[in-house]
C-alpha positions in Angstrom: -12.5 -27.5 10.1 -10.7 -24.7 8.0 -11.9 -23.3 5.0 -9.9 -21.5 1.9 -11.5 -18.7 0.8 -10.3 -15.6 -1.8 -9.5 -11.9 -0.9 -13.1 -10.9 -2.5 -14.5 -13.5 0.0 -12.7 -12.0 2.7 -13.5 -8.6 2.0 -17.7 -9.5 2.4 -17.2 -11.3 5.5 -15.5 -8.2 7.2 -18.2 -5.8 5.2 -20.8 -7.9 6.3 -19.3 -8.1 9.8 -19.2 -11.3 10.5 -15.3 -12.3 10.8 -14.2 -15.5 11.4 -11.8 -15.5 14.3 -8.6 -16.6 13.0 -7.2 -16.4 9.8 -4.3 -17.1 7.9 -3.4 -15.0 4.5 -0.8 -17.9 2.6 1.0 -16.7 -1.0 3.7 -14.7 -2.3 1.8 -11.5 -3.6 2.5 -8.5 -1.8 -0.7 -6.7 -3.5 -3.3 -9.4 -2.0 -1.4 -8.8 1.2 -1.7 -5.6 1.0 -5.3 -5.8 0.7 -5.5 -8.4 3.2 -4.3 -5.5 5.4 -6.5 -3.1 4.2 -9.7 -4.8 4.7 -8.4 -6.2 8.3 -8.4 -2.4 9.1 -11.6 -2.0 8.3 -12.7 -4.5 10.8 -12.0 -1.8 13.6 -14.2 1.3 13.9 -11.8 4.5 13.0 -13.2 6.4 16.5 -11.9 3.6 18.4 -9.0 2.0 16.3 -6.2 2.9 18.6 -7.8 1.0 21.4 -9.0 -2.1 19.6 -6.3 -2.5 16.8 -2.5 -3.9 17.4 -0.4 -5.0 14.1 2.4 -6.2 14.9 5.9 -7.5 12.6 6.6 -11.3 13.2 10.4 -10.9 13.2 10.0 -8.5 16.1 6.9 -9.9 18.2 6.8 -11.3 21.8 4.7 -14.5 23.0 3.7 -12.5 26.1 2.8 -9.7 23.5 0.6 -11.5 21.5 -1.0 -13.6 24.2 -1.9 -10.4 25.8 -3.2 -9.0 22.5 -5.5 -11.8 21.4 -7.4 -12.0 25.2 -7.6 -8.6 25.9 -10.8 -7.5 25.8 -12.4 -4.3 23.3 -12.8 -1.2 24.2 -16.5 0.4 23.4 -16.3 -1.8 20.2 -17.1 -5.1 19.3 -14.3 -6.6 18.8 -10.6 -5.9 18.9 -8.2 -6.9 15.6 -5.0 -8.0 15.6 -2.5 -8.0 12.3 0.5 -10.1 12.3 3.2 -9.6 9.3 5.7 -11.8 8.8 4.2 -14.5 9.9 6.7 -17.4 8.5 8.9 -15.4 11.1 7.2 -16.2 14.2 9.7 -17.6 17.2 8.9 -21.5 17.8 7.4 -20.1 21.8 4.5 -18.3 19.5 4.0 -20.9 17.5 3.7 -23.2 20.2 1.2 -20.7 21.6 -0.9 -20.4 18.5 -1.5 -23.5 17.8 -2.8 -24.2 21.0 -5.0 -20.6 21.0 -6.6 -21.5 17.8 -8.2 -24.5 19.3 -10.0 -21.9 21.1 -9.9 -18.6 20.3 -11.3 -15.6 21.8 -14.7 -14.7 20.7 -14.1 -11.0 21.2 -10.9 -10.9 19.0 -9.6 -11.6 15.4 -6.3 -12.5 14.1 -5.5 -12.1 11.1 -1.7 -13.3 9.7 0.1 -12.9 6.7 2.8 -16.2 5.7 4.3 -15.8 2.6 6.6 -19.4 2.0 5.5 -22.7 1.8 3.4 -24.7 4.7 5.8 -27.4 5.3 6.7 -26.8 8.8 4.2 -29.3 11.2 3.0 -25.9 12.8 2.0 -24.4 9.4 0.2 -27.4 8.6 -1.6 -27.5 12.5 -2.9 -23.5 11.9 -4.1 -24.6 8.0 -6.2 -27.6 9.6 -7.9 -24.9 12.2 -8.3 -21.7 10.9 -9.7 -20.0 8.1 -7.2 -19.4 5.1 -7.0 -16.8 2.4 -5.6 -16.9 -0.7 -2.7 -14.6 -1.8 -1.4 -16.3 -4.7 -0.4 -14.7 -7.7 -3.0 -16.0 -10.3 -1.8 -17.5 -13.4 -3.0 -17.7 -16.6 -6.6 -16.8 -17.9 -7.2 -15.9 -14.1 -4.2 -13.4 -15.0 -5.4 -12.0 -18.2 -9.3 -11.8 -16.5 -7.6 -9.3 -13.0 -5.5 -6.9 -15.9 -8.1 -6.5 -18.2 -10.6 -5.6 -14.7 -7.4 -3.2 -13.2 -7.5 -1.6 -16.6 -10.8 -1.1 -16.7 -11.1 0.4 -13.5 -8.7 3.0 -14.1 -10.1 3.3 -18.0 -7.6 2.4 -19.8 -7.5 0.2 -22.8 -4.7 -2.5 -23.4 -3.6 -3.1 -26.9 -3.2 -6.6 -28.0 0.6 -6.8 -28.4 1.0 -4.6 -24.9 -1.2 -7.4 -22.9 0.1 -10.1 -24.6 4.0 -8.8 -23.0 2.1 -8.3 -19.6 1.0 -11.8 -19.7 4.0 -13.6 -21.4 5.9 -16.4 -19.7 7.8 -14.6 -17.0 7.9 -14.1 -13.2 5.2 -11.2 -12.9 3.6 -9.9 -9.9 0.2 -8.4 -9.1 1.8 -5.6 -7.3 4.2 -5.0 -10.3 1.7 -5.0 -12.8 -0.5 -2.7 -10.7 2.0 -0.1 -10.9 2.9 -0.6 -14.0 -1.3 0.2 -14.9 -1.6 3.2 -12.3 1.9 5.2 -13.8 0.0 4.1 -17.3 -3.2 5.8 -16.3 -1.4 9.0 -15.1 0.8 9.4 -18.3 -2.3 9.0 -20.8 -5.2 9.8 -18.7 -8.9 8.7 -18.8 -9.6 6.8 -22.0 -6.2 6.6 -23.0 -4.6 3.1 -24.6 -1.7 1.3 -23.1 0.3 0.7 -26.4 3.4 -1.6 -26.3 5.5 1.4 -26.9 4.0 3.1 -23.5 4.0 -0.2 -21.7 7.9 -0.3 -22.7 8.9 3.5 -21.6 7.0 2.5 -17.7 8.9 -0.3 -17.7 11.8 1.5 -18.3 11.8 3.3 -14.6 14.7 1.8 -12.8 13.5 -1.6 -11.2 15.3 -0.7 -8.2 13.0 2.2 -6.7 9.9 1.2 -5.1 8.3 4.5 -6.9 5.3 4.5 -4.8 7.5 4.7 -1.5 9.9 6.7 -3.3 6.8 9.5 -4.1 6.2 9.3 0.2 9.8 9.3 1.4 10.2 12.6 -0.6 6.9 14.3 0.5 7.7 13.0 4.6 11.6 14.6 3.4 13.3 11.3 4.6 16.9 11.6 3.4 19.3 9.7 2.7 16.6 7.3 1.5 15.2 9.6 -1.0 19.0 11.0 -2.0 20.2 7.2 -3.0 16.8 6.3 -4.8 17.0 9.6 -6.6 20.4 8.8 -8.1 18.5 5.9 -9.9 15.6 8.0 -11.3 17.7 11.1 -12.2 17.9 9.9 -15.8 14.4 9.6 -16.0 13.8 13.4 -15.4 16.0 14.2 -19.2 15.2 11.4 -20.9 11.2 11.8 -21.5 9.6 14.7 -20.1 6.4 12.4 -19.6 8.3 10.3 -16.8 9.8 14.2 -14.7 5.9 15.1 -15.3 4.3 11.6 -13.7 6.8 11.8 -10.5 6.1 15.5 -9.9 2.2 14.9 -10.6 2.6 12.0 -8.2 4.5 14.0 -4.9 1.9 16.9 -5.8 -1.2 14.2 -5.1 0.6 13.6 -2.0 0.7 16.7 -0.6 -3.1 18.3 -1.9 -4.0 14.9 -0.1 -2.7 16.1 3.7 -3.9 19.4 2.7 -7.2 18.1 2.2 -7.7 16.2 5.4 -5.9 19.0 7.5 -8.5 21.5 6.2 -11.6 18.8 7.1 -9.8 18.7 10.6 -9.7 21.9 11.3 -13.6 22.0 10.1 -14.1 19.0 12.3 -15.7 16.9 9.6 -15.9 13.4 11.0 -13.9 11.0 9.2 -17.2 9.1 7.7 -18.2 12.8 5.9 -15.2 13.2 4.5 -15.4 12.9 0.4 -13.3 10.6 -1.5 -13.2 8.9 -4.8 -12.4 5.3 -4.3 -9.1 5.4 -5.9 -8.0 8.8 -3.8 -9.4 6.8 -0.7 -6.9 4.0 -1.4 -3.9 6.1 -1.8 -4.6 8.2 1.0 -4.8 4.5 3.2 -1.1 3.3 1.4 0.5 6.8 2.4 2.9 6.6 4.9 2.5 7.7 8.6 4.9 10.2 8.4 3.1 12.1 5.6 -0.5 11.6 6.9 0.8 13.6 10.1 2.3 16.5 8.0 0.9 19.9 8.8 -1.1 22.0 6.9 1.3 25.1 6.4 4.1 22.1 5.5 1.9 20.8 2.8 0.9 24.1 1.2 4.5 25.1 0.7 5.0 22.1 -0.8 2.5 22.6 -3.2 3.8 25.5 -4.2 7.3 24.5 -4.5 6.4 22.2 -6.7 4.3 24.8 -8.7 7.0 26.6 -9.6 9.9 24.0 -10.2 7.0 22.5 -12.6 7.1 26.0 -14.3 10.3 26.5 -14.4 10.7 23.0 -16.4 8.2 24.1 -18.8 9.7 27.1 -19.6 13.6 27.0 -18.7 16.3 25.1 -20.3 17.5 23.9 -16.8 17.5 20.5 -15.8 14.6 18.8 -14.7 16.7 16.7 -12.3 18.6 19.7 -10.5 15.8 21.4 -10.1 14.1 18.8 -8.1 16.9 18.1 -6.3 17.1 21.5 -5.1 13.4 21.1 -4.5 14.3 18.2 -2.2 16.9 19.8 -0.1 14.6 22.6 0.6 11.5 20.6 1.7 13.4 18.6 3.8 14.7 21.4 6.0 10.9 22.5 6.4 10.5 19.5 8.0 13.4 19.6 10.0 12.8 22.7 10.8 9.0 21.8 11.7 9.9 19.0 13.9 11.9 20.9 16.3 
């Protein structure tokens, strides 16, 4: 018989260790997903994760594929873990094939999908019956006012009245939005500091266009064009408010002390459960894309310092904040180029 249950719910079933075996993440907030994803990881031991865990993009996956996936058995673990995006993309030969699996499905594997849409579909509505479902719906309301005034806290950060009373007004609003909006908060005024409805309105400024957060890891990895086309919509941000040029160089810095700091553990061979982290540097290290989590040590440290000097050079030039990053771009990305050959 299935059973709906909440992220938080999810998370202490996987912490306690005791998975269901199939479940099914339904909404349309990326930032639950997101999570979802996060907490599926954890699910798989790290010393044995690339024997035990397959995620996989619905749009691009195989019946044969996941039918091997889901009965294969683990590898020195307990279980293996399978994560399929996309879900509502699935071809109608997988869907035929999971809703026959979850009528019984392997004991020694989980499955764990992520459907945004609705459930109309008679094979939606088969999986829903069978299989444990999460939650990922943006909440509305007081249960909106209640998660911003807890993501606020946790970053310590105060909202004035007229700021949370915007953040919450009558609009489409996503968690994953609002999240950002709060983090690039935090960063501009520190611990302690209050998001006024002045602040609130200079973040929100930052061109809706650039995913900033994959923005910060495209430039690090230097993935151009990418970086060269989102740049053209942040340029203006870099002269008009010196507060917004020192958040995204702040921001790429954090990126690159990051893979800094776990190159140095490796090379110290500290295992991966000794290694320190504060609980929102653990979570941006795990969002960080594969490309930067590879980077070499030498790679990072130049970038450090790159970005130490174009930061002093803003501080105490009359050159553009913009150009000067620009030229810091160009130059990083031929390190890399010139790294990976």
């Amino acid at each position: 018989m299935s059973k709906a249950i909440s992220v938080s719910e999810f998370a202490k079933q996987v912490r306690d260790g005791k998975p269901a075996p199939v479940y099914l993440a339904l909404g349309n907030e990326p930032l639950l997903f997101d999570e979802v994803a996060g907490f599926t990881l954890e699910l798989v031991d790290e010393t044995t994760r690339d024997f035990n865990f397959d995620s996989y993009s619905g749009d691009e996956l195989a019946v044969d594929t996941i039918a091997s996936s889901v009965n294969e058995l683990p590898m020195m673990a307990e279980r293996r873990v399978i994560l399929v995006k996309r879900a509502e993309s699935l071809t109608p030969k997988i869907q035929n094939f999971l809703t026959d699996y979850v009528k019984n499905p392997s004991e020694d594997s989980v499955l764990v999908m992520l459907m945004e849409g609705d459930i109309k579909a008679k094979w939606k509505q088969t999986l829903v019956k069978q299989v444990t479902t999460i939650r990922c719906e943006t909440p509305q309301r007081g249960e909106l006012l209640r998660w911003i005034l807890d993501r606020a806290n946790s970053l310590s950060l105060t909202i004035a009245d007229e700021a949370l009373s915007l953040m919450t007004e009558s609009r489409e609003v996503r968690l994953i939005d609002l999240a950002g909006e709060l983090e690039k908060a935090s960063l501009l005024l520190g611990e302690g500091g209050t998001l006024s409805l002045d602040v609130l309105q200079t973040i929100w400024g930052m061109e809706p266009e650039v995913n900033i957060w994959t923005f910060f890891d495209r430039v690090v990895s230097g993935r151009m064009p990418d970086v060269w086309r989102e740049f053209k919509y942040l340029e203006t941000e870099f002269e008009k408010d010196s507060r917004q040029a020192g958040f995204i160089l702040s921001q790429v810095g954090r990126r690159f002390r990051l893979v800094a700091k776990e190159r140095e553990y490796d090379m110290r061979r500290v295992s991966p459960g000794s290694r320190s982290w504060s609980g929102k540097t653990e979570t941006t290290w795990r969002m960080m894309s594969r490309q930067v989590k590879s980077m070499p040590l030498d790679a990072a440290q130049r970038g450090i310092d790159s970005l130490r000097q174009l930061d002093r050079e803003r501080k105490t030039t009359s050159k553009k904040a913009g150009r000067m990053f620009e030229r810091f771009m160009v130059e990083h990305s031929q390190r890399c180029e010139k790294a990976s050959r």
